[in-house]
C-alpha positions in Angstrom: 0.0 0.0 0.0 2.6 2.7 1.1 0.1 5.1 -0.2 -1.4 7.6 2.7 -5.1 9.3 2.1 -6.3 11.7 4.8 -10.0 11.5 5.3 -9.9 13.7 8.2 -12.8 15.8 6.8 -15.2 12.4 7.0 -13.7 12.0 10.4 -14.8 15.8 11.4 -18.2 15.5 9.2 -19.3 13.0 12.0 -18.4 9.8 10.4 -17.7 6.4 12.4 -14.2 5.8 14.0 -13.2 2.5 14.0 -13.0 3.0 18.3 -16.7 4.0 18.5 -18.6 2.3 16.5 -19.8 -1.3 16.1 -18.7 -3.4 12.8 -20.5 -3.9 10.1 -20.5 -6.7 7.4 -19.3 -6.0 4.0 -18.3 -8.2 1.6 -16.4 -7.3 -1.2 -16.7 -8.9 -4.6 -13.5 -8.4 -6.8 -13.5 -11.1 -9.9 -16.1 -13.6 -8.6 -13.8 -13.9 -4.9 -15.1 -13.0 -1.9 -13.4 -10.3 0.5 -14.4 -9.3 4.1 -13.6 -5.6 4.3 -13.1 -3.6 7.8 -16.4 -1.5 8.3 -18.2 0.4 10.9 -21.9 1.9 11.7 -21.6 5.6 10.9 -18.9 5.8 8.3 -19.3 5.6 4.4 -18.5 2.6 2.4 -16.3 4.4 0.1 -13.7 4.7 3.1 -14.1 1.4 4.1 -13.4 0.3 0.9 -10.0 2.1 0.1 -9.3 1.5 3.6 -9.6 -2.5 1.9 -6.8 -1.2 -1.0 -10.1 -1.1 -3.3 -8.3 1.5 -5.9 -11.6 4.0 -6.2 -10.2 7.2 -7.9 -12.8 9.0 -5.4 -11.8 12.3 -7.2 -13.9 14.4 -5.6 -13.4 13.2 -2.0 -16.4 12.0 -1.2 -19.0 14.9 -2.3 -20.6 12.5 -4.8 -20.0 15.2 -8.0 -17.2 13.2 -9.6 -19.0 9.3 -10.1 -15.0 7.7 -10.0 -16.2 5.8 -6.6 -18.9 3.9 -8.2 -19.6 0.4 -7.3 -22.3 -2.8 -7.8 -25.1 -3.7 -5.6 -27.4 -7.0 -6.1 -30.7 -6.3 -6.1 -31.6 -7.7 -2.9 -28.9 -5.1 -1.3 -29.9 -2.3 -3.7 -33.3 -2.2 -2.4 -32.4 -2.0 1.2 -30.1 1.3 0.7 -31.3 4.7 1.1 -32.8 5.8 -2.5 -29.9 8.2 -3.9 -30.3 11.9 -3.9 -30.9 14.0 -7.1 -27.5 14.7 -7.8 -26.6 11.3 -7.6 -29.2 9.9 -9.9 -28.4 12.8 -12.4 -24.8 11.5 -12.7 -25.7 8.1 -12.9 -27.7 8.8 -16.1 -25.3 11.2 -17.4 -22.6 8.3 -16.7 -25.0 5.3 -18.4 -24.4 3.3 -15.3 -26.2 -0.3 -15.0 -28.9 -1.1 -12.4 -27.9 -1.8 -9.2 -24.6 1.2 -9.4 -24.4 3.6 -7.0 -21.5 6.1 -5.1 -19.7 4.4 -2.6 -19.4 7.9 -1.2 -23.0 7.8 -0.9 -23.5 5.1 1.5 -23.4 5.7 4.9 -23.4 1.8 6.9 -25.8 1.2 9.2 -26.7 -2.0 11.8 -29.5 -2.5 8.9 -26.9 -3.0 6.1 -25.2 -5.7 8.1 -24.2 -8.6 6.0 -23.5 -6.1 2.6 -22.3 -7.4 -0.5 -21.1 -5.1 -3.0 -19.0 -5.9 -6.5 -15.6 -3.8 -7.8 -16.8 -2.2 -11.1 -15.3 -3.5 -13.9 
C-alpha cells in the first residue's frame, strides 16, 4: 500500500471511528472472490473500501459530484439502501451506469446494512 489518504474531513463530518462504533458486514466482490472488508456503523462505504486497498479514484473526496467511486449492488442489497439523492441519480444517467450502481461515497453503513455485499466495477 505505502500510499497515505487523509480522510480527516469524513472524520470531522461525523463519520464512524473504527473506536466508536460497532462493525458492520461487508463483503467485497473483486473477480467472482469474496473479500471481508473492515467497516463500521456511521462511516461511508467508500472509506471502508479504500481502507480494503479497493483503488476507487474517489476524485472528488467524497462529495458525490465526480461518479469515479462507483460500485455494484445486487438487487436484494440495492433495495435495502437509502434511495440516492438528485445529484446522484443525475450522474448516474449522465454516466450510463447499470442497475444496481451507485456512489460508494453515498452510503453511509448502518446496523441494517449488516451482512453487505457489494461488486468492484469493472
Amino acid at each position: 500500500m505505502g500510499h497515505v489518504v487523509d480522510y480527516s474531513s469524513h472524520q470531522a463530518s461525523g463519520a464512524a471511528t473504527p473506536d466508536a462504533a460497532p462493525r458492520v458486514a461487508v463483503t467485497l466482490w473483486e473477480g467472482g472472490q469474496p473479500r471481508w472488508v473492515e467497516a463500521y456503523a456511521g462511516e461511508v462505504l467508500m472509506i471502508a473500501l479504500k481502507r480494503a486497498g479497493l483503488p476507487l479514484l474517489a476524485v472528488c473526496g467524497g462529495k458525490g459530484v465526480c461518479g469515479t467511486c462507483k460500485v455494484v449492488f445486487p438487487p436484494e442489497w440495492g433495495v435495502r439502501l437509502t434511495p440516492p439523492e438528485k445529484r446522484e441519480l443525475r450522474l448516474l444517467a449522465h454516466l450510463k451506469a447499470r442497475e444496481g450502481e451507485r456512489f460508494s461515497c453515498r452510503i453511509t453503513l448502518s446496523g441494517e446494512l449488516d451482512g453487505l455485499e457489494v461488486e468492484a466495477c469493472a
